[in-house]
C-alpha positions as CSV (number, residue, x, y, z in Angstrom):
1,X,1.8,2.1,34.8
2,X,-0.4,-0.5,33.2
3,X,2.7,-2.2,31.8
4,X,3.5,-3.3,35.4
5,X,0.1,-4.2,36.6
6,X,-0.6,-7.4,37.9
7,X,-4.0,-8.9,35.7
8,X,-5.5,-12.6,36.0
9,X,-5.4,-14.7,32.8
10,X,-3.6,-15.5,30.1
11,X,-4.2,-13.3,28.0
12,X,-4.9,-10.6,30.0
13,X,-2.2,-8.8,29.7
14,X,-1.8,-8.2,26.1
15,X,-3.5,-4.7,25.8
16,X,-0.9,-2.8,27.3
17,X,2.1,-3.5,24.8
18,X,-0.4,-4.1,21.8
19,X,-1.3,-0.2,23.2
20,X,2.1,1.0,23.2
21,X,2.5,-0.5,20.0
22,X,-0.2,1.7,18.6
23,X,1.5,5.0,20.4
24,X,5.0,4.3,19.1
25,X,3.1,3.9,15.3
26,X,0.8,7.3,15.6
27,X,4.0,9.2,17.4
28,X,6.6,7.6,14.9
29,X,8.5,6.5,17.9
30,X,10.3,3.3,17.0
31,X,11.5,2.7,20.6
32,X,7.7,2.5,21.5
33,X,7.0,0.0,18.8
34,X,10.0,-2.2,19.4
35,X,9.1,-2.4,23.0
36,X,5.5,-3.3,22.6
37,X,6.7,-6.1,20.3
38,X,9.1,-7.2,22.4
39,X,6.5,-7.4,25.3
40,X,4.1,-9.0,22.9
41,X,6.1,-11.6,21.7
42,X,7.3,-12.3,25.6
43,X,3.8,-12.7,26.0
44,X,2.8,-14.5,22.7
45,X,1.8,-18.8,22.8
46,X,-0.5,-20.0,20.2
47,X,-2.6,-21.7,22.9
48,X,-3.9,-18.0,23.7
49,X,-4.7,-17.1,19.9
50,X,-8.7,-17.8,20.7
51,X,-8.8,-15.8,24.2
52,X,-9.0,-12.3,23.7
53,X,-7.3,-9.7,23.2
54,X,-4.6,-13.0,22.6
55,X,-5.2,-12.4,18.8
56,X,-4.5,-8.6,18.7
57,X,-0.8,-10.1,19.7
58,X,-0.8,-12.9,17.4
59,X,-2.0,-10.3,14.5
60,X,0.6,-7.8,15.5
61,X,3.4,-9.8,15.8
62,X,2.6,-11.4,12.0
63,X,1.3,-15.1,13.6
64,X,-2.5,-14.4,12.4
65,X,-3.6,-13.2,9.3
66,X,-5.7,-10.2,8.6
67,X,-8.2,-12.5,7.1
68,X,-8.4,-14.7,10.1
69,X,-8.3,-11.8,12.6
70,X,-11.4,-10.3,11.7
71,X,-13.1,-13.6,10.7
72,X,-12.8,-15.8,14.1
73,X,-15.1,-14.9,16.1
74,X,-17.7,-15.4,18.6
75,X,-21.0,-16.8,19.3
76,X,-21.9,-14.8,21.8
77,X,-23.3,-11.5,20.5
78,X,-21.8,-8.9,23.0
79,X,-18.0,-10.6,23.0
80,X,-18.5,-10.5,19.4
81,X,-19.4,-6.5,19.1
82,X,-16.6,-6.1,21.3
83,X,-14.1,-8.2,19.5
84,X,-15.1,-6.4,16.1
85,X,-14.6,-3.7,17.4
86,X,-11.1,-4.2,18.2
87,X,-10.5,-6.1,15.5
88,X,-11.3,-3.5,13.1
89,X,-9.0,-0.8,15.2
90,X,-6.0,-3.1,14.6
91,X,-6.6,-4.2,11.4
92,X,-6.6,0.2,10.8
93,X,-2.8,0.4,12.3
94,X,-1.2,-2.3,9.9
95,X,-3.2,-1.8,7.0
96,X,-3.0,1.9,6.5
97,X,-4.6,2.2,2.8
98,X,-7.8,0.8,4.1
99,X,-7.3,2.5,8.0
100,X,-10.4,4.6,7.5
101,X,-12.6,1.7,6.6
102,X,-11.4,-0.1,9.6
103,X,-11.7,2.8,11.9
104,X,-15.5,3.4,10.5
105,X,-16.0,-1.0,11.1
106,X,-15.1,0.0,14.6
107,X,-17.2,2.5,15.9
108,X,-19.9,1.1,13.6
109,X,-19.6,-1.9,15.8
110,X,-22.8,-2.7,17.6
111,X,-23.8,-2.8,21.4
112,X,-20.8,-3.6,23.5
113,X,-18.0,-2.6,21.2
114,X,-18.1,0.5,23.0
115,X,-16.6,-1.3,26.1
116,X,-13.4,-1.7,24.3
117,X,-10.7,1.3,24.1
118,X,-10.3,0.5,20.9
119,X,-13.8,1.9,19.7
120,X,-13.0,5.2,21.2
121,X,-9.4,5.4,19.6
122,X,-11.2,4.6,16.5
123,X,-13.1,8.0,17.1
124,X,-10.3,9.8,17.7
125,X,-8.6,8.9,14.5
126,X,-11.4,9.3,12.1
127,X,-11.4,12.9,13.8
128,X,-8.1,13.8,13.1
């Protein structure tokens, strides 16, 4: 279970939870949500805000803005795809007036954006 896998950084192990966050929210399983957030916020120091995915948690748990979230990025130009990418799929799940913009932003994304499993959720949705 990727919950219980061992990873290497700090904030490595953030896209699990955030992940079961975004189940919990499709399914309308509350237990799914409140246990992603309560892994997320286990996980949560503002010292990992600027190393990815340490912002997905920091935006889901209400410590980052939307604003911010999608603004902060990179230099590099693939992390950037990448973090767009995400950054648009998560900005989709709390924002749900403006999801199908997001959802588009993601898989609109650029280059390496389609390494993140966000890009193809984003394709899944805009399908349904």
């Amino acid at each position: 279970m990727a919950l219980d896998a061992g990873y290497e950084g700090p904030a490595s192990r953030l896209k699990p939870p955030a992940l079961l966050v975004y189940a919990g929210t499709r399914l309308g399983d509350d237990r799914y949500v409140l246990r992603g957030n309560r892994l997320l916020g286990k996980l949560w120091k503002p010292k990992i805000q600027r190393i990815w995915p340490g912002p997905v948690a920091g935006f889901l748990l209400g410590h980052i803005d939307a604003r911010s979230f999608l603004e902060d990025g990179y230099s590099d130009p693939e992390l950037e795809a990448r973090r767009l990418s995400s950054a648009h799929f998560w900005t989709a799940l709390k924002d749900p007036a403006n999801a199908r913009k997001h959802y588009e932003s993601a898989i609109e994304t650029e280059g390496a954006g389609i390494l993140e499993v966000e890009h193809h959720l984003a394709h899944g949705e805009l399908a349904r």
